[in-house]
N, C-alpha and C positions, 0 to 999 in steps of 0.2 A: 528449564526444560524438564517435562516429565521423564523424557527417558532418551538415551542415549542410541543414535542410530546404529542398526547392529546387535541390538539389546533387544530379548523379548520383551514387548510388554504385556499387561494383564489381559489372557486371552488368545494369544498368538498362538499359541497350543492350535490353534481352531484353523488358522490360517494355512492354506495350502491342501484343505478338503478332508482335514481332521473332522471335520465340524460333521453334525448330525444330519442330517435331512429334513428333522423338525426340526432345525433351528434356525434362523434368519440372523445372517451378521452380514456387515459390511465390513471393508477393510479399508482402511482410509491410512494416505500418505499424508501426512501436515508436515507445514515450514512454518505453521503458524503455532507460536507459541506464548500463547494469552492464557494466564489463570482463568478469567472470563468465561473461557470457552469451555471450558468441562460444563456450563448450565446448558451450552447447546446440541453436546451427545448425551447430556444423562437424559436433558427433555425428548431429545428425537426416537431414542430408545424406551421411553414411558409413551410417547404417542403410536408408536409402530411395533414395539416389541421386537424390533433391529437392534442386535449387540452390535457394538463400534469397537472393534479391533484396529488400534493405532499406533500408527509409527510415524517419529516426529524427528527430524532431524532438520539439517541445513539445506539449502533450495537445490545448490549443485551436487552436495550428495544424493539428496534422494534422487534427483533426476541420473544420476551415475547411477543408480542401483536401479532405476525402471529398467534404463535400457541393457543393465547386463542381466535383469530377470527373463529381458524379454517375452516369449509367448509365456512362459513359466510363472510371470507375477503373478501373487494373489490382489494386488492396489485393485480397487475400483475405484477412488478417486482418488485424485492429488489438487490438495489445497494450497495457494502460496500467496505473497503479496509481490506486489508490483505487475507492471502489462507485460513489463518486458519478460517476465521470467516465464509466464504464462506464455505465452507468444513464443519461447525454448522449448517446451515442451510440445507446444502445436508443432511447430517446426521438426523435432525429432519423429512424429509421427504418432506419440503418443497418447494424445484426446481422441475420441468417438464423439460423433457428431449426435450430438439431441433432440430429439423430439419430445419438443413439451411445448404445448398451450400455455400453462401456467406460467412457465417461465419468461416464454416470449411475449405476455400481457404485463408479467412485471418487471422484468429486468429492461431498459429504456437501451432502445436499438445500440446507442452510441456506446452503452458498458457491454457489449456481449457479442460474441462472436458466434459461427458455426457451433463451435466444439466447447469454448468455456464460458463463462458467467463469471461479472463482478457480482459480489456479493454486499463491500461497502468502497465508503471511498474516504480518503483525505484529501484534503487542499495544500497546497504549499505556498503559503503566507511569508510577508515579511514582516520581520522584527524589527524594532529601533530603539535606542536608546533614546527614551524621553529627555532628557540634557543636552543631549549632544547632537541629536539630528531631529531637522523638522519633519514630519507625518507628512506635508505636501513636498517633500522633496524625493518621496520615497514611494508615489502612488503605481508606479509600473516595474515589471521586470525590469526593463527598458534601462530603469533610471538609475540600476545595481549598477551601471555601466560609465554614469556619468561623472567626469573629473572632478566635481564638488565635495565626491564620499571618495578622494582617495586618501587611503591611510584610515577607511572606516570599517573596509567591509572585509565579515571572516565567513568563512564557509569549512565543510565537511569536505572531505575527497571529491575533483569532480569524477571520478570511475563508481560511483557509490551511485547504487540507480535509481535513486530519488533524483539525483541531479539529472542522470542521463536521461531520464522522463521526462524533465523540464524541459531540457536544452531539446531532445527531439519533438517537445512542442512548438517550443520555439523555431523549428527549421521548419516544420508542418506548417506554421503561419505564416515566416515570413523568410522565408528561404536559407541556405546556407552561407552566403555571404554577409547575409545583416548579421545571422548566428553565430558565426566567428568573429565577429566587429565587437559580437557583443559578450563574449569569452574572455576578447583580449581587454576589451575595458574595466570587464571586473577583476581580471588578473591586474591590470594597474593599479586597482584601486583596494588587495589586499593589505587588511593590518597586520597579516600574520599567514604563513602558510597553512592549506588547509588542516584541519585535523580533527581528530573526535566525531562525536556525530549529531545530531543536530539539539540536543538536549543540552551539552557542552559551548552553541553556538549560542543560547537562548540566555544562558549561564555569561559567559562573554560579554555580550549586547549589554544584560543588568551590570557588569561590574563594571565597563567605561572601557573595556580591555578592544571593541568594538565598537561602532556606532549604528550598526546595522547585517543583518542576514538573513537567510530565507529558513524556513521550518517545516516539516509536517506535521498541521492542526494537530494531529495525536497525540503530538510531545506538549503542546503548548497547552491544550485542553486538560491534558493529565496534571500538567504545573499550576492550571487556574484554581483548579478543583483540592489541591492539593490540603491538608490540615497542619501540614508543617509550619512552623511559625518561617523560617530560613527560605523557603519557597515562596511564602504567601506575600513577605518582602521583598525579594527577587523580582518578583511578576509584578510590583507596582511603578521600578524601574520602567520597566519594558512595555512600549506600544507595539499594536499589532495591526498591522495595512493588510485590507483584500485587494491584491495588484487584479492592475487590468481593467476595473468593472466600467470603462467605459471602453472595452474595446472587446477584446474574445474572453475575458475573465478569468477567474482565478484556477492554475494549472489543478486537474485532482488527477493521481494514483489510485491504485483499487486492490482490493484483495479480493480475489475469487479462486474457483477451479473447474473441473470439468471432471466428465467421469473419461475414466482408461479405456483406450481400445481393445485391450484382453481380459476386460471386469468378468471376473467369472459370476458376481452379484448383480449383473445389470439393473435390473427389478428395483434390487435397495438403493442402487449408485444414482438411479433418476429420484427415487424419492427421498432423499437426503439432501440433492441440490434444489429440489422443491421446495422442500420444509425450510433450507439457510433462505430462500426467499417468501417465508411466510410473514407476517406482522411480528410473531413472537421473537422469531429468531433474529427478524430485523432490530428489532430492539433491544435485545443482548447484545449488537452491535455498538448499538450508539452508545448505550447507558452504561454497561459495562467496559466496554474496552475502547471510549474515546471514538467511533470511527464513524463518521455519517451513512448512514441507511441506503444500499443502491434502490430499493423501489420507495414510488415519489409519496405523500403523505401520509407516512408513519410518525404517530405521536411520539414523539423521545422526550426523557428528562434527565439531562445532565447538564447539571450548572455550570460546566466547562465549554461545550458547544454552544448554549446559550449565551453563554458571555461574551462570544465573540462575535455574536449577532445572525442576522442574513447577507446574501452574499451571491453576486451572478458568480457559477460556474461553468470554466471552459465545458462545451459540447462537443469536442475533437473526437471523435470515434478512437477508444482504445486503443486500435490494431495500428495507429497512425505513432500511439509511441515506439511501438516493439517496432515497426517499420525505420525508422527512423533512430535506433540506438546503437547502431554501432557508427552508423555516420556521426552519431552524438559526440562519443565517444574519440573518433578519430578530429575533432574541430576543438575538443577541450586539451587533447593533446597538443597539439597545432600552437592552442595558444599560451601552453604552460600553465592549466589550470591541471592541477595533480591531484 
């Protein structure tokens, strides 16, 4: 983390209407914390001449500190990953509704709301241990469930909201009773209580410690790509399933944000979410920080995305995860998935 929420960082001087009259900044909340991403304010501010005054902390704090700034905030945007957390902050009352052409020609109905924009996405894959479980025994969500993987399958928290995304895809498709059927069967079927996070599960899967669990491409992308000798071993363990592709396809997650409803930058705060959805910025996405492109035919080159090939994914409109996460949430408890 660049810098510690609470902590000025470089610039902050400006924040709060220190700043000149000539001068153009924005002031940007992130929960996103990619080395990556300093190429996408140094470049947005070489193309616009907009300073990026930021503050970078954890999703729940920062959104703690929008609403005790209230009218008072300087935030013009707030960046974060996941729908659900996006869809917190809608909820709080915090995003301003956009008008943009640009945005609504690129970002694809199903990633974007009234108020915010995905900007990329990930998928959530399974893994398997090439020795120990077959590839067609593991082509569906579905199948994490079935009595054949018990004593195979480890997972992360299910309160960790990669999961809660999944599982409120899962009630979005096919209701709350198949959803819970299908909690408890992967609860039967743990090797190990959950734990760690999904880098740890991938890890697992290659040792024999598991025979199978679910990931997000970002983790597994960054491990394909990896130069380590210790990882590049690892990964020859481990197969990788796109669940679903004959049916609604593979679950994707998003990072995005939206601008603030008390942006005192309005001006800058639209054209910053333009520019994260121009070609360039799309591709600091993919190529730098693992994450697939939300607008559709951008050339990327990262030999980690590629290697995992092409891949139907789910078209569940976003707002359907955030809709659907706490009920997620209350059916993983239900079933003892912790």
């Amino acid at each position: 983390m660049r810098s510690k929420l609470g902590l000025a960082v470089a610039g902050l001087l400006l924040i709060g209407g220190a700043a000149t009259a000539e001068e153009k900044v924005l002031n940007l909340y992130s929960a996103r914390h990619y080395q990556t991403d300093e190429a996408l304010y140094s470049n947005f501010t070489k193309q616009t001449g907009i300073k990026i005054n930021r503050i970078e902390g954890k999703e729940d704090e920062l959104l703690e500190r929008l609403k005790n700034e209230g009218a008072n905030s300087p935030a013009d945007v707030f960046l974060t990953v996941d729908a659900a957390r996006l869809a917190k902050a809608h909820e709080l009352g915090l995003f301003a509704p956009v008008q943009s052409k640009l945005l609504e020609s690129r970002i694809p109905a199903h990633l974007r709301t009234d108020d915010w924009f995905s900007f990329s996405t990930r998928a959530r894959v399974i893994v398997y241990n090439k020795g120990s479980v077959k590839a067609g025994d593991v082509q569906n969500y579905a199948d994490l469930a079935n009595p054949k993987l018990k004593g195979k399958f480890c997972s992360r928290s299910g309160s960790h909201p990669y999961n809660l995304s999944l599982m409120a895809s899962v009630i979005s498709h096919e209701g709350e009773a198949k959803a819970e059927q299908w909690a408890k069967g992967m609860v039967a079927n743990f090797a190990r209580a959950p734990k760690g996070g999904d880098t740890d599960q991938i890890k697992a899967v290659s040792a024999g410690e598991c025979g199978v669990a679910v990931s997000n491409t970002y983790y597994v992308a960054r491990l394909l790509r990896s130069t380590k000798p210790e990882e590049q071993k690892m990964m020859e363990k481990v197969g990788i399933v796109w669940p679903d592709q004959n049916g609604s396809g593979a679950h994707i997650n998003v990072s995005g944000g939206g601008m603030l409803k008390t942006a005192p930058n309005k001006e800058a705060a639209v054209k910053f979410l333009e520019y994260l959805a121009s070609d360039e910025a799309q591709r600091y996405f993919a190529d730098g920080n693992n994450e697939w492109p939300a607008v559709s035919g951008i050339k990327i080159s990262n030999p980690g995305l590629e290697a995992m090939g092409k891949f139907k994914a789910d078209s569940l409109p976003v707002k359907n995860l955030a809709m659907y996460a706490t009920k997620a949430q209350i059916l993983f408890d239900r079933a003892g998935f912790k």
